[in-house]
VOKOLDREN-69776 format. One record per residue (C-alpha): residue in three letters; x, y, z; residue number from 1. Coordinates in pm, 1 decimal. Layout:
<sites>
[ALA [X Y Z] NUM]
...
</sites>
This chain:
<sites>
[UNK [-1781.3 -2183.1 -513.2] 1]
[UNK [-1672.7 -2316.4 -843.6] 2]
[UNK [-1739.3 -2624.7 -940.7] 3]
[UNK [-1411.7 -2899.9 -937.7] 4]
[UNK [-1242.8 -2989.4 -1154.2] 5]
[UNK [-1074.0 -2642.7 -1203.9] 6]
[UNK [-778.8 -2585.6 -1467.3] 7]
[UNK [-540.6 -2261.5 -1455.8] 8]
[UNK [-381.8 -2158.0 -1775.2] 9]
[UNK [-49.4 -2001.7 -1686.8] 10]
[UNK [137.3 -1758.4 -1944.6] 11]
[UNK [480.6 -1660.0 -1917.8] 12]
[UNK [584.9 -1372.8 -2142.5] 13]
[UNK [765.7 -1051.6 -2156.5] 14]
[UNK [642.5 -753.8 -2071.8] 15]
[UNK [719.6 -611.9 -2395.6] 16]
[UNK [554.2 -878.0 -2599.4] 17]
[UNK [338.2 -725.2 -2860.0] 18]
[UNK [28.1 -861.0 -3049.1] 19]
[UNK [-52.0 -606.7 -3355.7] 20]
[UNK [-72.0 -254.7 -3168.2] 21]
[UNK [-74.5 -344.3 -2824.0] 22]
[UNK [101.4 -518.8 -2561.2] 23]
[UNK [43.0 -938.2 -2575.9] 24]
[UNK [-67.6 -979.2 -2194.3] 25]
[UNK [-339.1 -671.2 -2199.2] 26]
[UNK [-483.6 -888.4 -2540.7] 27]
[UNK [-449.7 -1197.6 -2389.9] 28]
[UNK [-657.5 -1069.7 -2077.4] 29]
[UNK [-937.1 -908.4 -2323.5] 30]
[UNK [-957.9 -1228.0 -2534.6] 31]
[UNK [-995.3 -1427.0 -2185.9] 32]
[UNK [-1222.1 -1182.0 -2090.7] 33]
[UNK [-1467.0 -1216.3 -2395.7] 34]
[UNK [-1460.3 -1613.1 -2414.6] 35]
[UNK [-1615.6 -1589.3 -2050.5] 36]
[UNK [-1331.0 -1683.4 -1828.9] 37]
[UNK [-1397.6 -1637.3 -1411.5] 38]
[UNK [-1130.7 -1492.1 -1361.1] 39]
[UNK [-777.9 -1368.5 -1461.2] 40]
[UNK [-430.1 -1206.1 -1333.3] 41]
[UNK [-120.0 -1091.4 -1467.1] 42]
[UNK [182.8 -1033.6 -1281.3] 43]
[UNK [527.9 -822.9 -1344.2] 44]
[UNK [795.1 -1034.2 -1246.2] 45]
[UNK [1112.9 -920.5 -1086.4] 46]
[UNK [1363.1 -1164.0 -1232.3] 47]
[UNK [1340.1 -1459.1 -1414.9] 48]
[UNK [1450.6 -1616.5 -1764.4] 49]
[UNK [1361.8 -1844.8 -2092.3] 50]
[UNK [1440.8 -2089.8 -2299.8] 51]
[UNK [1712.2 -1830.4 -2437.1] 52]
[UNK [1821.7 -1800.4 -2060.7] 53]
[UNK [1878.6 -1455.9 -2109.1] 54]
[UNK [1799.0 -1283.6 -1801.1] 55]
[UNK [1477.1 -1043.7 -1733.4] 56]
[UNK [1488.4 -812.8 -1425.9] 57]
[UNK [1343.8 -508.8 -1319.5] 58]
[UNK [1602.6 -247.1 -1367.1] 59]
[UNK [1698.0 106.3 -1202.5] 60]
[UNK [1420.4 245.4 -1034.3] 61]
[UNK [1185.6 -44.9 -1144.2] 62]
[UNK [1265.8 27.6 -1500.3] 63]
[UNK [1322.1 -235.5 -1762.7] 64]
[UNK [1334.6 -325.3 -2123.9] 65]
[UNK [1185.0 -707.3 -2061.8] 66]
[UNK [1049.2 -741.0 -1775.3] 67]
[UNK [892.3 -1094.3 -1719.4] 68]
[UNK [511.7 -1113.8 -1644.6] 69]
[UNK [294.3 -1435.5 -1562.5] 70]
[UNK [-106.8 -1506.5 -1667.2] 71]
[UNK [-290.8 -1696.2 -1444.5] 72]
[UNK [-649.9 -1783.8 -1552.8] 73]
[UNK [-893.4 -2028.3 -1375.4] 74]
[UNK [-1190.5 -2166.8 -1467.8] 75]
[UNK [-1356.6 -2534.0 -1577.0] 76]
[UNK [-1089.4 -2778.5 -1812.0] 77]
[UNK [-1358.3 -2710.6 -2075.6] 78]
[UNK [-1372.0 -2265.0 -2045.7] 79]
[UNK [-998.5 -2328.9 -2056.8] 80]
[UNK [-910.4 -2560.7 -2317.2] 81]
[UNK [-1163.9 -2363.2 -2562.2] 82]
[UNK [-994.7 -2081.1 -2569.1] 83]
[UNK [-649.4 -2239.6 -2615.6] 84]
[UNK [-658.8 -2252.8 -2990.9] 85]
[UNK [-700.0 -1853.1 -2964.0] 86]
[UNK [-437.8 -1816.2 -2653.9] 87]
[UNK [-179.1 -2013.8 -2797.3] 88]
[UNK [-81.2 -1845.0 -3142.3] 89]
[UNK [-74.3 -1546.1 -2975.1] 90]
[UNK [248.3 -1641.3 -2737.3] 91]
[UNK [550.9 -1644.4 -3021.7] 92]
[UNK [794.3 -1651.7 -2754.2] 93]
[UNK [701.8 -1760.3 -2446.7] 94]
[UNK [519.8 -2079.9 -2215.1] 95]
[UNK [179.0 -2183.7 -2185.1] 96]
[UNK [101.4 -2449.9 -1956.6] 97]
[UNK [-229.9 -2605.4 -1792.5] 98]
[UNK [-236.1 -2681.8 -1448.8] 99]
[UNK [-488.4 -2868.6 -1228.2] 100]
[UNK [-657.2 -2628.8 -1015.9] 101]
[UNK [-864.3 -2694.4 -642.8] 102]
[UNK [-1044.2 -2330.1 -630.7] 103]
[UNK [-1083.1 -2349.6 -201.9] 104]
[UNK [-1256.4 -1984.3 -201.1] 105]
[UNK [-1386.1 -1737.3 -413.7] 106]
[UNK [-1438.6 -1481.9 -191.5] 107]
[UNK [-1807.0 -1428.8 -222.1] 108]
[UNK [-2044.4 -1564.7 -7.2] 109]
[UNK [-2245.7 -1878.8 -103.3] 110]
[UNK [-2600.8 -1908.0 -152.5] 111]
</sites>
């Protein structure tokens, strides 16, 4: 099990975010990856909006120009915080935010 105190970074973007060539949440994940994070997720979204409160939804058949999409990242306050001065020029348009974090399970066994 991880040890407490966990943080989770959370990332709201859209799907369509870019950073140079590629899409922004697919970077994100490989920077996150490479500064040694546990563990990281993104999710599409089906509907949601910003601080433009223009709405993002999924679209005919699934289909969208903007879909929304969430980053959720856990690991110690300190893993987390150091890699915020990479994470957070990256997001142009979108929310970071920190969270306090009680990992209950990892799903491995202990020992």
């Amino acid at each position: 099990m991880m040890q407490t105190p966990q943080k989770a970074l959370v990332v709201f973007i859209a799907e369509t975010d870019m950073w140079h060539d590629g899409k922004l949440y697919e970077a994100i994940v490989r920077t996150l990856e490479r500064q040694g994070i546990a563990g990281v997720t993104v999710n599409s979204g089906l509907m949601g909006y910003g601080i433009h409160r223009r709405i993002h939804r999924k679209g005919l058949f699934g289909v969208s120009d903007d879909k929304p999409v969430t980053i959720i990242a856990v690991d110690s306050e300190e893993k987390i915080r150091a890699a915020l001065p990479t994470i957070v020029p990256m997001v142009r348009e979108g929310l970071v935010m920190l969270q306090d974090a009680e990992v209950i399970s990892t799903g491995q066994p202990e020992g």
